[in-house]
C-alpha positions in Angstrom: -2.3 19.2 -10.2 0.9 19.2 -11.7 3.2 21.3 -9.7 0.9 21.2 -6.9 -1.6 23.6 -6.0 -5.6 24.2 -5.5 -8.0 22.5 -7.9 -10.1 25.3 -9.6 -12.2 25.6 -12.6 -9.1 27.3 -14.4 -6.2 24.2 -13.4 -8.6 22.0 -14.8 -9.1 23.7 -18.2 -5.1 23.7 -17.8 -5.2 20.3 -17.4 -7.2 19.3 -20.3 -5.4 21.6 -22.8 -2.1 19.8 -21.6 -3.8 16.1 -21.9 -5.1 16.8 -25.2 -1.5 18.3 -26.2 0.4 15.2 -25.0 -2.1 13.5 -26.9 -1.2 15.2 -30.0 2.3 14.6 -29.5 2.3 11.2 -28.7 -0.4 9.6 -31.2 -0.6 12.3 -34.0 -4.1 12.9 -33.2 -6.5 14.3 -30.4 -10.8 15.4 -29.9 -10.3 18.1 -28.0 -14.4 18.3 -28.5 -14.8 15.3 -26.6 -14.7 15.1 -22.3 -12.4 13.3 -20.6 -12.6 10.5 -18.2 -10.0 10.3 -16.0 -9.7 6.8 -14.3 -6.4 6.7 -12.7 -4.9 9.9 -10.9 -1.5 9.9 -8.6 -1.7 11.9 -6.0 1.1 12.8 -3.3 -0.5 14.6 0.1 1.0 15.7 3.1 -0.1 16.8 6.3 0.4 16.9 10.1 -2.1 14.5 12.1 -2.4 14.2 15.6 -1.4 10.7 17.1 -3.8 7.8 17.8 -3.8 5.3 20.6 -3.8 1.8 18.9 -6.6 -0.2 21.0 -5.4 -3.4 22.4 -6.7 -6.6 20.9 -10.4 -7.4 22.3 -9.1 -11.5 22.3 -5.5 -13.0 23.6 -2.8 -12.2 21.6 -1.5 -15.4 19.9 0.9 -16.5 16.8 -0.6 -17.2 13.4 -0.2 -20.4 11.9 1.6 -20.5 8.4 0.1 -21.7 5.2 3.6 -23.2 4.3 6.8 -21.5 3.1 8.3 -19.9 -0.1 11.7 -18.3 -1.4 11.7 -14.7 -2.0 14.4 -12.0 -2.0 15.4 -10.7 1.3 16.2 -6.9 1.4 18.0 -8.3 4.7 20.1 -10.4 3.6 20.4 -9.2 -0.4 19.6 -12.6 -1.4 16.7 -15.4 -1.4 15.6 -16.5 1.7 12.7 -18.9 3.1 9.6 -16.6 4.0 6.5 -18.4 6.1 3.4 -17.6 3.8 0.2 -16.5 6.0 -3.2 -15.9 4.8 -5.9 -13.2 5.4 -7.6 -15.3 6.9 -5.5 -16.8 9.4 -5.4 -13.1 11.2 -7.5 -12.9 14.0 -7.6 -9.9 16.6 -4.7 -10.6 18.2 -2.6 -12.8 16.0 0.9 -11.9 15.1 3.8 -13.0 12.8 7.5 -12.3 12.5 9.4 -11.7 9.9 10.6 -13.2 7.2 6.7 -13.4 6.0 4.5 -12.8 3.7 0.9 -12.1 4.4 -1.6 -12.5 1.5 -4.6 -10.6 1.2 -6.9 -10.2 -1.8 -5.7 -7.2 -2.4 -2.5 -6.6 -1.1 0.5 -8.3 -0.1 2.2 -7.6 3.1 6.0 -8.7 3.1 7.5 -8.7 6.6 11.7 -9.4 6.7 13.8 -10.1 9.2 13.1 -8.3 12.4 10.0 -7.2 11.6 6.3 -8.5 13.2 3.0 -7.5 12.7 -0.1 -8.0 14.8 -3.7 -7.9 13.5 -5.7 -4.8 15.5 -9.4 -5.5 17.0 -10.3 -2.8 14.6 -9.4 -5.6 11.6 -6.1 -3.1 10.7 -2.5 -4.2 10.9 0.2 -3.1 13.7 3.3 -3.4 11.9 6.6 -3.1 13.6 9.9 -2.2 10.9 13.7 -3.6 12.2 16.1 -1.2 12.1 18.5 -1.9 9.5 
């Protein structure tokens, strides 16, 4: 909700009033009559949450073999650098990567710079490990 808060009956009559408003203002129109669908929301959350063990790998740990390489800018080195390019699919349990990478997913990108490495999980999630800088 804007400003934060609980989600009631009342904020999202609130809410409505102020979409249909900002409607008004920004397109000279609005249907108040009509319901809205609301397909994209951007939510912040906080919250304390206990600590996790991350399982070990169920097969040997080993290095990921690149696709091939690219040149992307380098927050490391505030410039453009050579990056190994990895995919998905070439992350096994166990398989790693060091930075500068990139590891291409469907649908994300995973952009690893210098110092930084990241292991593939036996639960199929990503260990990633940031440099200090």
């Amino acid at each position: 909700m804007p400003g934060g808060g609980e989600v009631t009956a009342e904020t999202l009559v609130q809410l409505a009033d102020a979409f249909h408003g900002e409607h008004l203002t920004q397109f000279a129109y609005n249907r108040p009559e009509m319901n809205l669908e609301v397909l994209h929301w951007r939510v912040a959350a906080s919250g304390r949450q206990a600590r996790t063990q991350v399982e070990p790998p169920p097969s040997e740990p080993h290095v990921a073999t690149p696709l091939g390489s690219r040149e992307a800018y380098s927050l490391s080195i505030r410039g453009m650098e050579k990056f190994d390019v990895y995919d998905l699919a070439a992350f096994g349990p166990g398989a790693s990567a060091a930075g500068p990478a990139i590891v291409a997913t469907p649908t994300t990108t995973i952009v690893l710079h210098r110092g930084d490495r990241i292991r593939r999980t036996g639960d199929e999630g990503f260990h990633i490990d940031i440099a200090t800088r």
